[in-house]
N, C-alpha and C positions, 0 to 999 in steps of 0.2 A: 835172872830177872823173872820173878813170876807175878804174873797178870792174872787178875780174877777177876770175874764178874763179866758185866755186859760192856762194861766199858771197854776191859782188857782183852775180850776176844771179839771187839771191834777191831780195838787198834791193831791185832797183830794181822788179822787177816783185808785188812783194808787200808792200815797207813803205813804199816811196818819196813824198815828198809833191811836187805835189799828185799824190792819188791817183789823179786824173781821166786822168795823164800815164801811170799805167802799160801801155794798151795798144801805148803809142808804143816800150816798151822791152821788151814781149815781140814785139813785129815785128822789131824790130832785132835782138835777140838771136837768132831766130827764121833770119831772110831779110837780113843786113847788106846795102844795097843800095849802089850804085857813085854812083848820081846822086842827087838829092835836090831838090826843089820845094819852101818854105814858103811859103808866105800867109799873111802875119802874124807876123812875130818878136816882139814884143811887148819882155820887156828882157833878152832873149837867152838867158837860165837854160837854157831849155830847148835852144835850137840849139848851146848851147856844149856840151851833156852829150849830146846826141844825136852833134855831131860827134866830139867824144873816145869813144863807145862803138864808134861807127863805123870811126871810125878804129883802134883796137887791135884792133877784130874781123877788118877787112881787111889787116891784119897789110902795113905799106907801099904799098899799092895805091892809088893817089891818087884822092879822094871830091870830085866834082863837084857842087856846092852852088850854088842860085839860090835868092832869096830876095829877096821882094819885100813892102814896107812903107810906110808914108804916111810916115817919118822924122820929119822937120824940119817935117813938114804936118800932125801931130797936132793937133786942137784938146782941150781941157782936158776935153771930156767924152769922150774917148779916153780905152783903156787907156794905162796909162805904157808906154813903148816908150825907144827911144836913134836917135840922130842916126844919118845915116849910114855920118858919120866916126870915131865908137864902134865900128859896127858891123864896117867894114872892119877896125880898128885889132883887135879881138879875136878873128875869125872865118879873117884870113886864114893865121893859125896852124896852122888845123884840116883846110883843105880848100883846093882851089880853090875861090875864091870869087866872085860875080857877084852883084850886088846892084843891083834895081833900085826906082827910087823910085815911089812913087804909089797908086792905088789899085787894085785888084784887077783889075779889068774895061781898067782902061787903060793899066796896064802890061802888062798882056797882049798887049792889041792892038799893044802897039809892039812886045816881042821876041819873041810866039810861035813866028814863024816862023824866028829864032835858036836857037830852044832845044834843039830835038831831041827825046828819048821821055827820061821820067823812070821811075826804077826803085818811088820812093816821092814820094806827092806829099801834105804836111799843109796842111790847109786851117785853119787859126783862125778863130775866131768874132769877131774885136777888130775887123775889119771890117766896114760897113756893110752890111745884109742886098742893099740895093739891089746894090751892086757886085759884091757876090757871086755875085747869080744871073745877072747880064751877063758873070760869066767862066768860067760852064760850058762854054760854046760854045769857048774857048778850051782847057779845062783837057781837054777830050775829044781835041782834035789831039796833046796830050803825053803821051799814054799807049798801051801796048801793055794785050794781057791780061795779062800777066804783072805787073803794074804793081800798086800798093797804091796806097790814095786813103785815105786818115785825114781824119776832119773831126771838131772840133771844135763838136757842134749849139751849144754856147751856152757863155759865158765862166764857166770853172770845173767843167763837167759831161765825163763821161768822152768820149774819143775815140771812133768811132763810123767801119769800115770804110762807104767807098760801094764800093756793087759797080755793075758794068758796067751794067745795067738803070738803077742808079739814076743815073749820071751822063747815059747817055741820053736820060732821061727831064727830067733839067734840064737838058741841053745843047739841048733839042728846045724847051722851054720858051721858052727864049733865042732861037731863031731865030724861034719863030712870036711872038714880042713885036715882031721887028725886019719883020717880016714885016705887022705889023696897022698 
C-alpha cells in the first residue's frame, strides 16, 4: 500500500489502524532509513507497508531489510505470523532481503556479526519476553547513535523509542545474567 503526498502521510500517521503503529510511520516519514532490523514480523502487514513507504521515500536507492522470526516454529499460543517461504515470496519485492529463522536471542548470536550497523531497528513484542532480554546484548553491537530503536512494550500497545541509556542498561543486564 503506498501513500503519497500530504494526504497520505496524514493518514498513516493520524488515522491509520492499528493506531499503536503510528509512531513507526512518523519516523519513516520523518528519518527514511537505508537499512532496517525487525524482531518479529508477525503476518507482515506491517513490513510490507513500511517497506513500500520506504521505498518511494528513497526514491530508487535500494533498502536493506533483515528480519528475523520463529516462522515455521510458532506454537498455537504464538501470534499468527507466515512461513518463511511467504515471507521471502512477498518481501523480496520490496527491499533487499535477509531473513533469518529463530528466536531473538539465537538468531542473533548466529548473524550478529554479519549484520553491520542498522539505521532502524523494531523490536516486536510477539516474542518471548525471555529471549528478548538475551538479545540486548546483541542488538547494542548493531547500532550507531544515530540509529532509532522502536519496541513494541507489549502486543497491540503503541511503539515506544529505546534510547541509548536504555538499551545499555538491558544490554548490561544480559551480560551480568551470563556473568552470575
Amino acid at each position: 500500500m503506498a501513500l503519497s503526498g500530504w494526504f497520505g502521510s496524514l493518514w498513516l500517521t493520524r488515522f491509520s489502524r492499528p493506531a499503536g503503529e503510528r509512531p513507526i510511520w512518523q519516523h519513516l516519514l520523518r528519518t527514511p532509513p537505508k537499512r532496517i532490523l525487525e524482531i518479529g514480523l508477525g503476518t507482515l502487514a506491517r513490513t510490507e507497508r513500511m517497506l513500500s513507504l520506504v521505498g518511494a521515500a528513497t526514491a530508487g536507492t535500494p533498502i536493506q531489510y533483515v528480519g528475523i522470526d520463529r516462522f515455521e516454529s510458532r506454537t498455537p499460543a504464538d501470534p499468527p505470523g507466515v512461513t518463511l517461504k511467504q515471507a521471502h515470496r512477498r518481501l523480496t519485492t520490496l527491499a533487499k532481503v535477509q531473513l533469518v529463522p529463530g528466536n531473538a536471542d539465537s538468531a542473533l548470536a548466529r548473524v550478529s556479526n554479519h549484520l553491520g550497523v542498522f539505521d532502524l531497528v523494531l523490536v516486536s513484542a510477539d516474542d518471548e519476553p525471555k529471549h528478548l532480554e538475551r538479545s540486548w546484548f546483541f542488538v547494542q553491537r548493531l547500532v550507531r547513535p544515530t540509529s532509532t530503536i522502536l519496541v513494541e512494550p507489549s502486543l497491540g500497545r503503541s511503539w515506544e523509542p529505546l534510547h541509548a541509556a536504555g538499551l545499555d542498561a538491558l544490554a548490561s543486564r544480559t551480560v551480568q545474567r551470563r556473568a552470575a
